[in-house]
Steps between C-alpha positions, in 0.01 A plus 500: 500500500725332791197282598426376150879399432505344847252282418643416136800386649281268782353382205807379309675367786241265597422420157911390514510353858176246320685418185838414665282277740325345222870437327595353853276264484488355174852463575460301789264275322700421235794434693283281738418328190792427375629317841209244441653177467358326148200325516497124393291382237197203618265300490236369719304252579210357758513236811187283435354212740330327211816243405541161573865390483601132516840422688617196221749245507595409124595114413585396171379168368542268205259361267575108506350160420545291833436171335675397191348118355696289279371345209693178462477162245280254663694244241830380348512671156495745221323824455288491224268859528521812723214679523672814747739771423704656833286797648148353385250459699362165590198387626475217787466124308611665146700262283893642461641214368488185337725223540554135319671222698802400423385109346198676308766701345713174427197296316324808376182392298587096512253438762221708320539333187511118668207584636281834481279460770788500744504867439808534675709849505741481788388873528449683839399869584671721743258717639563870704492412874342868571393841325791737426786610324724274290833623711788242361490275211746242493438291241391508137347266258697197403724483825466176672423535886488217782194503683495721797711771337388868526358607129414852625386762802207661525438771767188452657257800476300433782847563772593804329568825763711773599745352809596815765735432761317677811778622820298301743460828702214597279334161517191654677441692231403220226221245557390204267239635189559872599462695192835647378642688229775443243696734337661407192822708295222600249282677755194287471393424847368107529247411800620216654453253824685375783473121382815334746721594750788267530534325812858565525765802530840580343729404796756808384250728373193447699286535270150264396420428119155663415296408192292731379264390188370733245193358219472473144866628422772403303865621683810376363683266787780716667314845481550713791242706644466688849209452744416818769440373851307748699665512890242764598229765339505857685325822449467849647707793452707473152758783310605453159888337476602770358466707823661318744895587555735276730863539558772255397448265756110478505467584837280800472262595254291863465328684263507882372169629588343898406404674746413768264535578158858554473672331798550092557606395858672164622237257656676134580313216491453103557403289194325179454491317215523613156390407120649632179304814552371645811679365876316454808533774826451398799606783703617855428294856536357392155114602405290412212464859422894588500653563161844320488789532249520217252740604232848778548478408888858281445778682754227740597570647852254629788325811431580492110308790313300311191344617205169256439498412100178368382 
């Protein structure tokens, strides 16, 4: 009887030395828990080497018409028909106006009807000294003009361009008939042509006058556009912008990289150049297969526990 409750009460005190361990540690892992710092919520993203980023200089330029010809009275007189309206196009040798000399005007028909086969008008055409656009009008029909007098302007078509003023630091990087690209406030992107580079420079400025010429496009005069100037193409290791962090001076840039599922370390880095999307690295313990944090890595510190969101 002694032996059987001896080994009733073994029995129940191990059975209570296992449960308070159990309690122990389920305690312990709750409070262990509960001393984890938060995790921060992510996402990543990829290096890739498959980008090529341009390092650009941007210029604007401004459509123009460099030559301007004035359409004047070859004769003492009055205006007797307009054939042109301001902003119409003209064509090279087109009549614009008509003019009557001053003595026609005086005797009218008298000579005519003395004698018919005279056939004598006093009438005289002005024609358009080039194709373009009717730009000023200055006269109308029925003014009187002395001969020499400017009836009208007509910007030629054929010296129409966009005019950039190019630092003359970047000079190597434009050449004569080089195919270039204008980008107008409307987003349509024009393919143009190096046609001149002006043999002078801006003595404050130091700048040259480029013309670039685009085809088969009407741009009001004035219109400003920009033109990209490509300083150098590179290529090689690239992390989306989003993932690079710099302090407030810009002297040193890193990235938050996993080393496992839940923890992001420091790693600085040196950049290259950069695009609107992804920036160049050019040294840094950065690998193709790394996963790097793109987005909720802003004031992130070394060793920051993460929580990956898909």
């Amino acid at each position: 009887m002694n032996t059987a409750k001896s080994k009733l009460i073994i029995s129940l005190t191990v059975a209570l030395s296992l449960l308070t361990a159990c309690h122990h540690k389920q305690g312990e892992a709750q409070q262990a828990d509960t001393q984890l710092p938060p995790k921060t919520k992510v996402t990543i993203g990829y290096p890739t080497d498959t980008v090529h980023l341009n390092d650009e200089i941007t210029l604007n330029a401004t459509a123009t018409y460099l030559l301007k010809s004035d359409v004047k009275a070859n004769t003492t007189g009055y205006i007797t028909s307009m054939h042109i309206k301001p902003a119409e196009h003209v064509r090279h040798g087109q009549t614009l106006f008509t003019l009557q000399t001053k003595e026609s005007h005086a005797l009218g028909n008298t000579i005519n009807e003395l004698d018919p086969s005279f056939r004598f008008s006093g009438s005289t055409r002005v024609t358009s000294p080039a194709s373009g656009y009717v730009q000023m009008l200055n006269h109308q029909e029925g003014d009187y003009v002395q001969d020499g007098e400017v009836l009208a302007t007509i910007a030629d078509e054929s010296s129409f361009g966009f005019v950039m003023n190019v630092p003359y630091e970047y000079n190597q990087l434009i050449r004569k008939n080089n195919p270039i690209a204008v980008n107008l406030p409307d987003h349509r992107v024009l393919p143009g042509y190096v046609a001149q580079i002006m043999p002078t420079v801006d003595p404050a400025a130091q700048t040259e006058q480029v013309l670039v010429k685009v085809k088969d496009t009407v741009i009001p005069e004035n219109l400003i556009a920009n033109i990209k100037l490509v300083k150098s193409v590179a290529s090689g290791l690239c992390i989306p912008k989003t993932a690079l962090l710099t302090n407030d001076s810009q002297s040193d840039y890193w990235v938050m990289k996993l080393i496992n599922d839940t923890t992001a370390i420091k790693v600085n880095v040196e950049k290259g150049i950069e695009n609107e999307k992804w920036v160049q690295i050019t040294a840094g313990n950065i690998s193709l297969k790394d996963r790097i944090v793109t987005n909720g890595n802003f004031g992130m510190n070394d060793t920051t526990f993460v929580s990956i969101q898909k």
